[in-house]
Structures are given as C-alpha cells and as structure tokens.
FIKOLZA-1660 file (N, C-alpha, C; in steps of 0.1 Angstrom, whole numbers, plus 5000, padded with zeros to 4 digits):
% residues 223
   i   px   py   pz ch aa at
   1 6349 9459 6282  A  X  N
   1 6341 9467 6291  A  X CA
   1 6329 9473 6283  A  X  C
   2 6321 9470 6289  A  X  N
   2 6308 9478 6282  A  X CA
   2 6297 9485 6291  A  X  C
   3 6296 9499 6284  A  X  N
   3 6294 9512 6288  A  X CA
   3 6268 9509 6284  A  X  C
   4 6267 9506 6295  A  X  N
   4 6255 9506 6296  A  X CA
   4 6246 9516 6293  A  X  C
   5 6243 9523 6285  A  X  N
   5 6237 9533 6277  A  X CA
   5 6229 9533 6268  A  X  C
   6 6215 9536 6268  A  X  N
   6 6209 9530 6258  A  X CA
   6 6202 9546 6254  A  X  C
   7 6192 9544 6243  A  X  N
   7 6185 9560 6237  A  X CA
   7 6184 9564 6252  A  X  C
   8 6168 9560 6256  A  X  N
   8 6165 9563 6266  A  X CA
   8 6176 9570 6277  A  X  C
   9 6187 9569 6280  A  X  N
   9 6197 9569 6287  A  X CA
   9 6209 9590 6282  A  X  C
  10 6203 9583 6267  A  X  N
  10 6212 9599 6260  A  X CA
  10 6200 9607 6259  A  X  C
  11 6190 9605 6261  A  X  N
  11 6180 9612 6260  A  X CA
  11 6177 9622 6272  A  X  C
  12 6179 9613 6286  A  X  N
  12 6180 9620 6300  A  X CA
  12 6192 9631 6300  A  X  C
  13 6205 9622 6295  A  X  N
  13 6217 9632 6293  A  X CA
  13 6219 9643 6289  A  X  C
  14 6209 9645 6281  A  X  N
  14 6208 9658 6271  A  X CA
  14 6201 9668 6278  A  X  C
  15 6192 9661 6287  A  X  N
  15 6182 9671 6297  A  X CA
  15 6192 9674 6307  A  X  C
  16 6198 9668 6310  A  X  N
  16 6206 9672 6323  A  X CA
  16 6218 9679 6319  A  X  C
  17 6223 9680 6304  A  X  N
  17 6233 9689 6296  A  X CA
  17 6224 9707 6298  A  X  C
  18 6212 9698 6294  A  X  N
  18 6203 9714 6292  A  X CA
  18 6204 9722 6305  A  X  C
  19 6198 9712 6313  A  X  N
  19 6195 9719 6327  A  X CA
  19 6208 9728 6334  A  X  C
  20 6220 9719 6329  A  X  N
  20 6234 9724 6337  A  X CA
  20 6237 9737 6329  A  X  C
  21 6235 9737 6314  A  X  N
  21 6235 9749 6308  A  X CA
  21 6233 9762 6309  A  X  C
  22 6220 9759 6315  A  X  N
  22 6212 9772 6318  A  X CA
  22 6218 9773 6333  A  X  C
  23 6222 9764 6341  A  X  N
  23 6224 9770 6352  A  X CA
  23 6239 9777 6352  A  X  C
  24 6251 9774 6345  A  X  N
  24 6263 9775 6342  A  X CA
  24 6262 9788 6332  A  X  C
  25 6249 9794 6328  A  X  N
  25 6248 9808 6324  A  X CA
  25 6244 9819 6338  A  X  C
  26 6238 9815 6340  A  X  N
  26 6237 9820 6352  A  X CA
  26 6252 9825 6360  A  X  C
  27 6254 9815 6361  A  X  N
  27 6267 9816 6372  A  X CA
  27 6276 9823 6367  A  X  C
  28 6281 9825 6351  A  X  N
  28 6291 9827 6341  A  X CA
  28 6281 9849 6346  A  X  C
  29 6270 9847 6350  A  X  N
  29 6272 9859 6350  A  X CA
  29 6273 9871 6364  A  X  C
  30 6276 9856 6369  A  X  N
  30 6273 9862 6388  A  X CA
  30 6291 9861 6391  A  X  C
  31 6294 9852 6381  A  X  N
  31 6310 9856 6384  A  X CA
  31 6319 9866 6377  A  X  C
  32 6324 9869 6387  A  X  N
  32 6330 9880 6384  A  X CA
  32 6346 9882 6369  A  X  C
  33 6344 9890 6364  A  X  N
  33 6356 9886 6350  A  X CA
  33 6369 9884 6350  A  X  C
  34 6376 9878 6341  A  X  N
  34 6391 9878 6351  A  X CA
  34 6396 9860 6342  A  X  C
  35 6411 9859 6345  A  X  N
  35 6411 9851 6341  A  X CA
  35 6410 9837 6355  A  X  C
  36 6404 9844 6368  A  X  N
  36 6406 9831 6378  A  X CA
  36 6391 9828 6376  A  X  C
  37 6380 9837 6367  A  X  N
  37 6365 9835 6371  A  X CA
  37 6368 9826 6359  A  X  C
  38 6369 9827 6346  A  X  N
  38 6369 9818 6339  A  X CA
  38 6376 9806 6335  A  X  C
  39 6389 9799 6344  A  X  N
  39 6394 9790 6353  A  X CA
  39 6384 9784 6361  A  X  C
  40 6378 9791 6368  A  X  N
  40 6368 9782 6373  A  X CA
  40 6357 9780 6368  A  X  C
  41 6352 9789 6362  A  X  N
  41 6337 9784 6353  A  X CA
  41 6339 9772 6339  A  X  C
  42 6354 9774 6339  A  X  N
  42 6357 9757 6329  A  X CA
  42 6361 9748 6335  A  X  C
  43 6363 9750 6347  A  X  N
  43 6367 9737 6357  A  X CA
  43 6357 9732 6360  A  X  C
  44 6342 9740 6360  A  X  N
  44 6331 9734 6364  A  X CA
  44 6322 9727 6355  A  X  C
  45 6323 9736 6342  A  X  N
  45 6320 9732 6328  A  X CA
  45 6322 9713 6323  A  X  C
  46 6341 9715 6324  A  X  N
  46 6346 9702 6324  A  X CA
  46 6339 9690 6330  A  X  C
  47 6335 9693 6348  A  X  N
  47 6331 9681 6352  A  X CA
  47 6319 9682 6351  A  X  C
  48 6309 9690 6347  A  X  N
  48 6296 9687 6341  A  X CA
  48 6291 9679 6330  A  X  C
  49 6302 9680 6319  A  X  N
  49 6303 9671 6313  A  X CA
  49 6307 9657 6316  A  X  C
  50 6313 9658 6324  A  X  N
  50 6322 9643 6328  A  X CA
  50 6310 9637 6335  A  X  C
  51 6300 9642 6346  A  X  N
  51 6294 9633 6352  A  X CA
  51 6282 9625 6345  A  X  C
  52 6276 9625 6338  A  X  N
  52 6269 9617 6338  A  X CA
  52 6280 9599 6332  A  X  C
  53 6292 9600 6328  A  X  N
  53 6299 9592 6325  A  X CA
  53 6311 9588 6339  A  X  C
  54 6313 9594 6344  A  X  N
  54 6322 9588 6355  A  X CA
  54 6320 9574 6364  A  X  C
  55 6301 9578 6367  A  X  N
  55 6302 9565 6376  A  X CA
  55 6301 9549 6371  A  X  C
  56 6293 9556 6353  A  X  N
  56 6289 9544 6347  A  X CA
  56 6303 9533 6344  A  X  C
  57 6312 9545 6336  A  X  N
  57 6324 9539 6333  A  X CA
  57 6332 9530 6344  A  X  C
  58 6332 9538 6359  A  X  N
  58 6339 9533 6368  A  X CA
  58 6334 9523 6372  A  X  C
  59 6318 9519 6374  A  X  N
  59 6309 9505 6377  A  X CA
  59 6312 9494 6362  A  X  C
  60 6314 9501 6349  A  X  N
  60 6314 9492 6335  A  X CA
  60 6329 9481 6339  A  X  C
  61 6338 9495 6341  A  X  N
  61 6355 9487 6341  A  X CA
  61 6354 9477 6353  A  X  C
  62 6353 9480 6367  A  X  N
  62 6351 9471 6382  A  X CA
  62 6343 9458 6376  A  X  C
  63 6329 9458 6371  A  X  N
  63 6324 9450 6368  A  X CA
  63 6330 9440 6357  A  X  C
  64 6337 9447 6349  A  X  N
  64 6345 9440 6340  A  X CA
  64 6354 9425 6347  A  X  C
  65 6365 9435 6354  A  X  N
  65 6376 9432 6365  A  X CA
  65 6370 9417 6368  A  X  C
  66 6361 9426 6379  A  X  N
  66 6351 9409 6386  A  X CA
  66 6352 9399 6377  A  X  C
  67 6344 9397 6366  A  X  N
  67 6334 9388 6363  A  X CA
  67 6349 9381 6355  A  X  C
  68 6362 9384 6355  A  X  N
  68 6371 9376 6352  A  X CA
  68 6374 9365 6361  A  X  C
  69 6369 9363 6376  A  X  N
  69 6371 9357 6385  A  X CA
  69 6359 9350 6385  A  X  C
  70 6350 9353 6380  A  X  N
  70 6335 9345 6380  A  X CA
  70 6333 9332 6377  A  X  C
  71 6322 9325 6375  A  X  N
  71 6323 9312 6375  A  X CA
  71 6323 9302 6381  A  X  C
  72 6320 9284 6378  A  X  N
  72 6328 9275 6388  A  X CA
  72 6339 9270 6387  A  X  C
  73 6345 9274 6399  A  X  N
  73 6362 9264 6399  A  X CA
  73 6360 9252 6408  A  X  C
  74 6367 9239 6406  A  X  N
  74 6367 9230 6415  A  X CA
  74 6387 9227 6408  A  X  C
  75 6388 9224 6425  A  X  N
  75 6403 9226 6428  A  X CA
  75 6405 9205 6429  A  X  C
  76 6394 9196 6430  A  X  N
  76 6392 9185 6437  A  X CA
  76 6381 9181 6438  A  X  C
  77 6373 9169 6426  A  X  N
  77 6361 9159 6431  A  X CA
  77 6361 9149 6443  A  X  C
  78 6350 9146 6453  A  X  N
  78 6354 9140 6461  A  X CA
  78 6342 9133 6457  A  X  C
  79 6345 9117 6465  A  X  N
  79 6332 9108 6466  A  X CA
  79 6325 9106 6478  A  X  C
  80 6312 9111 6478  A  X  N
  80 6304 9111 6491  A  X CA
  80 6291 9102 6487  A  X  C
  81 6287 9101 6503  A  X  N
  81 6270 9094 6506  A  X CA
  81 6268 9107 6503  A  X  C
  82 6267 9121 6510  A  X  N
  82 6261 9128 6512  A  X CA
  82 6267 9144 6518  A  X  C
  83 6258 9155 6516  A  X  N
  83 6263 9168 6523  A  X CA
  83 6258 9172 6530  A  X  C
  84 6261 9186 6538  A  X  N
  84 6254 9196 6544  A  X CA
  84 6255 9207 6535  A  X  C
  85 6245 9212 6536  A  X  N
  85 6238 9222 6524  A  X CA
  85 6235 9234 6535  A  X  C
  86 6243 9238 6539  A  X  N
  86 6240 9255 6544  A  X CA
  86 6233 9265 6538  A  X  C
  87 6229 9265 6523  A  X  N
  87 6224 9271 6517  A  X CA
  87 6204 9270 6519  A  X  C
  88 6201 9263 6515  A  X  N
  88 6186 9259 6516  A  X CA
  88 6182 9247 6523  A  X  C
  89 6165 9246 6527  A  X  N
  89 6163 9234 6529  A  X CA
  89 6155 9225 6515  A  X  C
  90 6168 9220 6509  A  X  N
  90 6165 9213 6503  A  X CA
  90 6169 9197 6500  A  X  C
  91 6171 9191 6509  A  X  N
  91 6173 9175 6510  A  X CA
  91 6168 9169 6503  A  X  C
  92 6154 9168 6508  A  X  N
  92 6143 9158 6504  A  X CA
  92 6146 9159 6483  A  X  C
  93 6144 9170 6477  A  X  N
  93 6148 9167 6463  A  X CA
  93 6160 9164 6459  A  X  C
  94 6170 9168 6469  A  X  N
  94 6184 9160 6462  A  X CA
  94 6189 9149 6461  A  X  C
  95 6181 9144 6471  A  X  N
  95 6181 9129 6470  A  X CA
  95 6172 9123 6460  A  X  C
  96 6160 9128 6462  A  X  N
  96 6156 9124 6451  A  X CA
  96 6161 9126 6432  A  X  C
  97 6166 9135 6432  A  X  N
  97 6171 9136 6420  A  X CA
  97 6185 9134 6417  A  X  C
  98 6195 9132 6429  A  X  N
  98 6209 9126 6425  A  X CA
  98 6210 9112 6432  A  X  C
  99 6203 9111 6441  A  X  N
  99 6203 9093 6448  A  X CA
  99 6211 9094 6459  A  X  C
 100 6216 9103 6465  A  X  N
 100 6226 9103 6475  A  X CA
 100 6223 9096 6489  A  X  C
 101 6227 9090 6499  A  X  N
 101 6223 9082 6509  A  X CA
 101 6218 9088 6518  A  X  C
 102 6224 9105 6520  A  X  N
 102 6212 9110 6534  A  X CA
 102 6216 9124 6521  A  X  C
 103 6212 9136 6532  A  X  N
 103 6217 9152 6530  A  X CA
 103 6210 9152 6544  A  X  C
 104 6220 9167 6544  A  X  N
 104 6217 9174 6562  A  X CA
 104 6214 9189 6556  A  X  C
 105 6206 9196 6563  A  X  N
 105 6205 9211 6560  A  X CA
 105 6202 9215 6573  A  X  C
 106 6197 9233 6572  A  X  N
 106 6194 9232 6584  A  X CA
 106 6181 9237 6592  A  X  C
 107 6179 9231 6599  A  X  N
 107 6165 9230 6609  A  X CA
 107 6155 9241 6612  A  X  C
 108 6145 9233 6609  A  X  N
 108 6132 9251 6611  A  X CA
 108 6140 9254 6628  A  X  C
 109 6147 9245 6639  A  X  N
 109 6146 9242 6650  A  X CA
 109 6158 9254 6647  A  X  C
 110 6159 9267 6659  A  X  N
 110 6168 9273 6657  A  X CA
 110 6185 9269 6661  A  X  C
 111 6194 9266 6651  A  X  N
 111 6207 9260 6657  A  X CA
 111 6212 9244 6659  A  X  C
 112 6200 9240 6651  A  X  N
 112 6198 9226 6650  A  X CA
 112 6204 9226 6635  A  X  C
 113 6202 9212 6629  A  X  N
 113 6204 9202 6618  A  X CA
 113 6198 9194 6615  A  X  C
 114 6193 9190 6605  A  X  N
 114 6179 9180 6601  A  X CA
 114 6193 9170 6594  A  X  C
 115 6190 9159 6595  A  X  N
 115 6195 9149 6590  A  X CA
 115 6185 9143 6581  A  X  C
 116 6182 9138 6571  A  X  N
 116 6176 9133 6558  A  X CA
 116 6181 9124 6554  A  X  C
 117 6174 9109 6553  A  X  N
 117 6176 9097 6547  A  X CA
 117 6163 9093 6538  A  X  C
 118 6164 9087 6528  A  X  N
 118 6149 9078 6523  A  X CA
 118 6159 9064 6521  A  X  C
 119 6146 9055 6527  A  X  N
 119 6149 9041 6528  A  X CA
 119 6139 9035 6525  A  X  C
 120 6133 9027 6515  A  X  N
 120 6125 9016 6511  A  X CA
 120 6114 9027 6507  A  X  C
 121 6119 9038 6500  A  X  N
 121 6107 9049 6495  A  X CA
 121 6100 9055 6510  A  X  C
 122 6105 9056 6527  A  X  N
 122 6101 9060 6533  A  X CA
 122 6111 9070 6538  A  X  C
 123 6107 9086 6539  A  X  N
 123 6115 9091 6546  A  X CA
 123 6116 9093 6563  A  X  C
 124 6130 9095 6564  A  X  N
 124 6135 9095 6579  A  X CA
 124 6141 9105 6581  A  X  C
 125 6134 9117 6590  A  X  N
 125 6141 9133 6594  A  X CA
 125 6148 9129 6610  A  X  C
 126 6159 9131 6611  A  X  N
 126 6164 9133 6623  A  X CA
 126 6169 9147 6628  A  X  C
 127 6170 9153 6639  A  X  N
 127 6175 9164 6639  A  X CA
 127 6182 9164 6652  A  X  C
 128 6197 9169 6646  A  X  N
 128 6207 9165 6655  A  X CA
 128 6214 9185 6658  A  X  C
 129 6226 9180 6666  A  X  N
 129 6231 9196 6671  A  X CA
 129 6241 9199 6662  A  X  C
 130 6245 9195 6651  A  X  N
 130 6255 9196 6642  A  X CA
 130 6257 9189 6629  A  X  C
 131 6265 9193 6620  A  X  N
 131 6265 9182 6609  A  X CA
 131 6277 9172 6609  A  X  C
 132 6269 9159 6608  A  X  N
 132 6278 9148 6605  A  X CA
 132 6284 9148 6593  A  X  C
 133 6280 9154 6581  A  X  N
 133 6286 9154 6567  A  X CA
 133 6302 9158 6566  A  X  C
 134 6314 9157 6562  A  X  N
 134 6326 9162 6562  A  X CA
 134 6323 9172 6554  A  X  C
 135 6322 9177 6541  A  X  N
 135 6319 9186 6532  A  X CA
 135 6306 9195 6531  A  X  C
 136 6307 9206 6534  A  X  N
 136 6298 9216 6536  A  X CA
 136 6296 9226 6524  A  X  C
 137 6280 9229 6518  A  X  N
 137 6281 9235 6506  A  X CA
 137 6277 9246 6514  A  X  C
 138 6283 9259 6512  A  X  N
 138 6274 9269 6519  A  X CA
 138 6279 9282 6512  A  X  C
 139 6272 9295 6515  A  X  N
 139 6274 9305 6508  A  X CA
 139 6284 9315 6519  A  X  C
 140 6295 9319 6507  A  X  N
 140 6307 9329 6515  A  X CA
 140 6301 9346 6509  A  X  C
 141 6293 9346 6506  A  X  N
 141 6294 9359 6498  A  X CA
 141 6279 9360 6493  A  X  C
 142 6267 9368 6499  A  X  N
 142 6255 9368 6493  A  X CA
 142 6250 9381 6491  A  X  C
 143 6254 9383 6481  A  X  N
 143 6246 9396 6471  A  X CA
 143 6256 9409 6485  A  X  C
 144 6265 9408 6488  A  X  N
 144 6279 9414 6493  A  X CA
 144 6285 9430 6482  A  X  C
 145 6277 9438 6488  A  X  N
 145 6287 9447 6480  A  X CA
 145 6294 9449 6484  A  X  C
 146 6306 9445 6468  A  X  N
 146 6323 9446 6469  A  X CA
 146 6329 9461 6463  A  X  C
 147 6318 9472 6457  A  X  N
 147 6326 9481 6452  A  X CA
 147 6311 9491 6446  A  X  C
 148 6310 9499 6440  A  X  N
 148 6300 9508 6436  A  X CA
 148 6295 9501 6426  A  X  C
 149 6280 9501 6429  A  X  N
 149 6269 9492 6421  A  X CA
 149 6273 9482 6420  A  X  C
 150 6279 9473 6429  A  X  N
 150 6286 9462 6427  A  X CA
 150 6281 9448 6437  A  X  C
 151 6280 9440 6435  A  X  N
 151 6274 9428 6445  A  X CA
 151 6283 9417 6442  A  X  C
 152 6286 9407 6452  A  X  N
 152 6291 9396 6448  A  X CA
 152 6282 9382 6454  A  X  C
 153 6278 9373 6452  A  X  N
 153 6271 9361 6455  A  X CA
 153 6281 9350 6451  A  X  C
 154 6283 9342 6459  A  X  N
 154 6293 9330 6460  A  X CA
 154 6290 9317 6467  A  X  C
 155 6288 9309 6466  A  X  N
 155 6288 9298 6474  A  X CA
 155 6303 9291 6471  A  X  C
 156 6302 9279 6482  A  X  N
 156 6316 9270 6482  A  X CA
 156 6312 9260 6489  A  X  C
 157 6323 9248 6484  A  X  N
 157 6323 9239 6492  A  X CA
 157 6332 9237 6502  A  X  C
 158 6329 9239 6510  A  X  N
 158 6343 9234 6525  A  X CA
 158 6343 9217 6528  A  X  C
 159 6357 9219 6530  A  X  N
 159 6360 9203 6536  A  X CA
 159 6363 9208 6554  A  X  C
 160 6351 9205 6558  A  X  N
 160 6354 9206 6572  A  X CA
 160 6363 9200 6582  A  X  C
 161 6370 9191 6574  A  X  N
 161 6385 9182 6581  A  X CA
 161 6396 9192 6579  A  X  C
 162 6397 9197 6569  A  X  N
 162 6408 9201 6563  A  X CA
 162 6406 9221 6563  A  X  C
 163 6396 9215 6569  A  X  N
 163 6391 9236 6566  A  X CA
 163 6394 9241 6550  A  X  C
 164 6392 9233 6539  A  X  N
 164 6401 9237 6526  A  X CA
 164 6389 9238 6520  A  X  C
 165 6387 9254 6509  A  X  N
 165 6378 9256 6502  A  X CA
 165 6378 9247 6486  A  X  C
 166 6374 9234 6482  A  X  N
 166 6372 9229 6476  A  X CA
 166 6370 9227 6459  A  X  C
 167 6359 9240 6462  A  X  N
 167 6352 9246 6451  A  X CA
 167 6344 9253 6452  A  X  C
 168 6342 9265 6444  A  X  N
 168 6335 9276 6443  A  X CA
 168 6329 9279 6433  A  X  C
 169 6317 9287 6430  A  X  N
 169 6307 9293 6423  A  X CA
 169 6309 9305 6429  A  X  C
 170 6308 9318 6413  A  X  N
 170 6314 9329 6421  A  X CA
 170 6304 9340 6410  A  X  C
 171 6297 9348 6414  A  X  N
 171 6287 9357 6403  A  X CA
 171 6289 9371 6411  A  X  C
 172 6287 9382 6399  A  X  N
 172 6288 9394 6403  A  X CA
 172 6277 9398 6395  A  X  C
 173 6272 9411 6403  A  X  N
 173 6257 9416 6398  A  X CA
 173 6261 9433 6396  A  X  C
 174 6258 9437 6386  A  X  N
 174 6261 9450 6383  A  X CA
 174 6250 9462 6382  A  X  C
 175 6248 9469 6392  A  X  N
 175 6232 9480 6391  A  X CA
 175 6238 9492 6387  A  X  C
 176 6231 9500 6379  A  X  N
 176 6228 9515 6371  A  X CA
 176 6239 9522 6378  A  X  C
 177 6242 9532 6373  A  X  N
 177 6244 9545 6378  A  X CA
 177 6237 9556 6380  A  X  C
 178 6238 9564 6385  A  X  N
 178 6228 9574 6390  A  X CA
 178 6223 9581 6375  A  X  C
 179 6226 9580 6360  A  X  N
 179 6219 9585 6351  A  X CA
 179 6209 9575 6350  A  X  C
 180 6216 9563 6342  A  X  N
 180 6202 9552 6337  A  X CA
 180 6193 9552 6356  A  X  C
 181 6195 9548 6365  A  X  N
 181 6188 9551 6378  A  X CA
 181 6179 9555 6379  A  X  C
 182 6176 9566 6371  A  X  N
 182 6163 9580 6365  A  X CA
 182 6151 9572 6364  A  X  C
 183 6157 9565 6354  A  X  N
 183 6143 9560 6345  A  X CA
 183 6146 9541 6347  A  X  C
 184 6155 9535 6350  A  X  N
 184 6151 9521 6349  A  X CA
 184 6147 9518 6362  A  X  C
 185 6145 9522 6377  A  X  N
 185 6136 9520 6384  A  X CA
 185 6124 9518 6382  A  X  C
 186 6120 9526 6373  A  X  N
 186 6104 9520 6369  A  X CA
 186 6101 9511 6363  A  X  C
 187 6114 9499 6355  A  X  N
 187 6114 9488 6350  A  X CA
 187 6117 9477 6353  A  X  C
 188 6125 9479 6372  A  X  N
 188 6131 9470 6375  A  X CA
 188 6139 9475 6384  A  X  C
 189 6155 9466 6389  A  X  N
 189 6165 9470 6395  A  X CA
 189 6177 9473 6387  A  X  C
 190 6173 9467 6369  A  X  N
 190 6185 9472 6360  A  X CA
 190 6196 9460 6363  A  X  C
 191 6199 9452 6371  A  X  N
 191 6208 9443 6372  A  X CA
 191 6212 9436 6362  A  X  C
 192 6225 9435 6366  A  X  N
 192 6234 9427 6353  A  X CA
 192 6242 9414 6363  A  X  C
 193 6242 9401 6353  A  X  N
 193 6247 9391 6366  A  X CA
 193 6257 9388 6355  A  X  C
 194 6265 9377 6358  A  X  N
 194 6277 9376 6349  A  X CA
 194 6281 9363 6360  A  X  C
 195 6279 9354 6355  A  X  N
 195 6287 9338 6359  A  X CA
 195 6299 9335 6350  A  X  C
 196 6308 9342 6343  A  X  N
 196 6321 9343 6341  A  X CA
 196 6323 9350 6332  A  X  C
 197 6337 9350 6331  A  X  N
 197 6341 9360 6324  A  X CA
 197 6338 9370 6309  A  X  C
 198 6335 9383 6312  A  X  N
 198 6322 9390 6299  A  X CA
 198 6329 9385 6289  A  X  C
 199 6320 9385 6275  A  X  N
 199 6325 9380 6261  A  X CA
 199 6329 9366 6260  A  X  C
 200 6331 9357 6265  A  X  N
 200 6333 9344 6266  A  X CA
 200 6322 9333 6266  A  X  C
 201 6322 9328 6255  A  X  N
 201 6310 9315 6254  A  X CA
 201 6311 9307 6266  A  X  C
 202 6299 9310 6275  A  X  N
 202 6304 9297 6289  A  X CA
 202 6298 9289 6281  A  X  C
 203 6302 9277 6285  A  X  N
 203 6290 9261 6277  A  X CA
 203 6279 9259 6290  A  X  C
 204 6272 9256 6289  A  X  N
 204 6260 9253 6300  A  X CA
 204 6256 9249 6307  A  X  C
 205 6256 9249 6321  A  X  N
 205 6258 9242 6335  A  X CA
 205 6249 9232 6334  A  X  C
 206 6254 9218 6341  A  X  N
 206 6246 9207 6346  A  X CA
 206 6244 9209 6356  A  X  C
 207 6240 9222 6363  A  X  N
 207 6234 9217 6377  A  X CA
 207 6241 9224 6388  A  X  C
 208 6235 9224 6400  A  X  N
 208 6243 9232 6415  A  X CA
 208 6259 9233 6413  A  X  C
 209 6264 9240 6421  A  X  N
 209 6279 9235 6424  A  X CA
 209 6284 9222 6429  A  X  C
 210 6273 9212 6432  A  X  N
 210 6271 9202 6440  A  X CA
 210 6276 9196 6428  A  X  C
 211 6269 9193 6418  A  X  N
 211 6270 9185 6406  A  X CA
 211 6284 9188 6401  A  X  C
 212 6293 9190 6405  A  X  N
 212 6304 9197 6398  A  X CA
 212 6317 9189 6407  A  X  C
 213 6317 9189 6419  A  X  N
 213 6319 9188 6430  A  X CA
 213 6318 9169 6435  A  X  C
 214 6306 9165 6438  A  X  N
 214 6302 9152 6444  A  X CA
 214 6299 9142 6437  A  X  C
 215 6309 9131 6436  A  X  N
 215 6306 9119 6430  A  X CA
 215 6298 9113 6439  A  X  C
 216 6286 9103 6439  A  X  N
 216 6283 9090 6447  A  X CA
 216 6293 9078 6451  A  X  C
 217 6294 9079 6462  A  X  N
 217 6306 9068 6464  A  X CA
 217 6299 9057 6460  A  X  C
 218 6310 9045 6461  A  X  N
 218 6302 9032 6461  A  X CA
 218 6294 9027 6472  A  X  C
 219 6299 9030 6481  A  X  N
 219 6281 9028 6493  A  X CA
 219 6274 9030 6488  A  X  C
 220 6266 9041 6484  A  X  N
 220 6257 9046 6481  A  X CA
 220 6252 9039 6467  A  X  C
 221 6263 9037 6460  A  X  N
 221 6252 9031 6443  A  X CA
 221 6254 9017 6444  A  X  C
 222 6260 9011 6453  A  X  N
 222 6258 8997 6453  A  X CA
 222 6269 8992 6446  A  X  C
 223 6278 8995 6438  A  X  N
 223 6290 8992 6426  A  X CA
 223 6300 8986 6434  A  X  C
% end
C-alpha cells in the first residue's frame, strides 16, 4: 500500500494543522471547564489530526485490494476469421495489421452494425442489424466508480453462444484525496492506473486484449 504524499502535500498539512490550531484555541476557550469539556476538546483534537490521513489511507489500501485483480486473464484461446469490437470503430486497422477475414463494429447508423471485409486490397462496408461474429470484445466496466476515488475500466471478451466471459482486461484508476486535491488540480486529475497487481514486474503487452485472445483460423491464413 502506498500512501501518496509528497513535500508539496506535508506542506498544505501543516497549514491546515495551523489553521485547525488556532481554531481549537478558540473553542478550548468558549468551552466551558470540566472534565466533559475537555473529553471533547480531545475528541475533536484527535480527529483533526486524523483527517487529512483517513481518506488517503482508505483510497491507498482499496486501491491496493483492486489492482490485485488487475490485469489480463484469458480462461480459453479461440480460432477466428474475425470479431465484433463493441468498443471502437476500428476494423479497417485491424485487419490491416492482424490479417483477419472481416471485423464488425458499430455503425455511425444508430443500432446498426458495419460489417468489414478487404478483398483484393478493396474494401467492402456492409451494414447489417446485428453481429454475425460469435465472440464479442466489448467493455463491462468504463472508468465505473467502484469505491472512493476509485474507477474501474474493463473490457472482455464474450462468447455469444455460450454467454461465457472468455477473457478480460481489468484496470483501476486511483484520484487524490481531498488534501493532495488542493493543489494537484492545477496539474492535472492526479490519476493513478495500475494494469496489475502494485509492486509486481508486469512483462509487456503485445497488444489489445484481442491479441491475447484470437488466433487466425485456417480460413483465414490459408494453412
């Protein structure tokens, strides 16, 4: 677990230790003496201290949790011509860079399906009311908050015969807590992403979850 804190960050802390200081003098003298006034002027004491660390720690540990689940898993490689790509429209390059026999995505036409072939270096768009592809790459989970400062983005592959989730790509995104929030707005959104599990050497992706997932049948390569 690691506690996101940087100078800049103890620097604000200290202002808001000051600030709460002087206000917790104040109060220390509007309340009245006794051992219930000073029971509660250290009960208040206590969580003034505590907060600027409560939310960070509770977003550090959750995000931890997550990003053990992170990652790609494939349960099962299958051999295909081709997908439906629920995620973008991007056919035309996938074919061109994996060789696949069509790809389907979907349609500027609202509720439609573009079907995508190249043949003899000419392409052919068809747009049909559904996807003919059995295997569907599409996203279950987009930038989803699952918990405080917490996001989840996922895609998967479905086998639309079998309704059976295939394989997954699974990332969590981690934003500020209300201290660093002060000041790293003016840098950004502070995000932290994590494609698996924190402290662990991932080795280096080849590519979509597609690549992970879809062999070229022999239709398709001629073999």
């Amino acid at each position: 677990m690691e506690i996101q804190f940087s100078i800049i960050s103890y620097f604000f802390m200290m202002i808001f230790y000051a600030i709460a200081l002087g206000i917790l003098s104040v109060l220390w003298r509007l309340v009245e003496p006794g051992r219930v006034g000073r029971v509660f002027m250290s009960s208040i004491a206590i969580f003034v201290i505590a907060l600027p660390w409560i939310d960070e720690i509770w977003i550090a540990y959750h995000f931890h949790e997550a990003c053990k689940d992170a990652g790609i898993h494939v349960s099962r490689q299958v051999d295909v011509d081709g997908f439906y790509y629920d995620a973008i429209r991007s056919g035309y390059s996938l074919i061109n860079h994996y060789g696949y026999g069509f790809m389907e995505h979907k349609s500027r036409k609202a509720g439609k399906v573009d079907h995508i072939t190249k043949t003899d270096g000419q392409w052919k768009k068809e747009t049909i009311d559904k996807p003919t592809a059995r295997y569907h790459l599409k996203y279950s989970y987009k930038h989803t908050p699952v918990n405080v400062q917490l996001t989840k983005f996922e895609s998967v592959v479905l086998d639309s015969v079998t309704n059976e989730i295939i394989a997954r790509d699974t990332r969590y995104s981690r934003y500020p807590g209300w201290l660093n929030g002060f000041w790293m707005r003016f840098y950004g959104t502070g995000q932290t992403i994590c494609k698996g599990p924190l402290g662990k050497q991932l080795p280096k992706r080849m590519g979509g979850l597609h690549a992970y997932v879809f062999n070229l049948s022999t239709k398709t390569t001629g073999d």
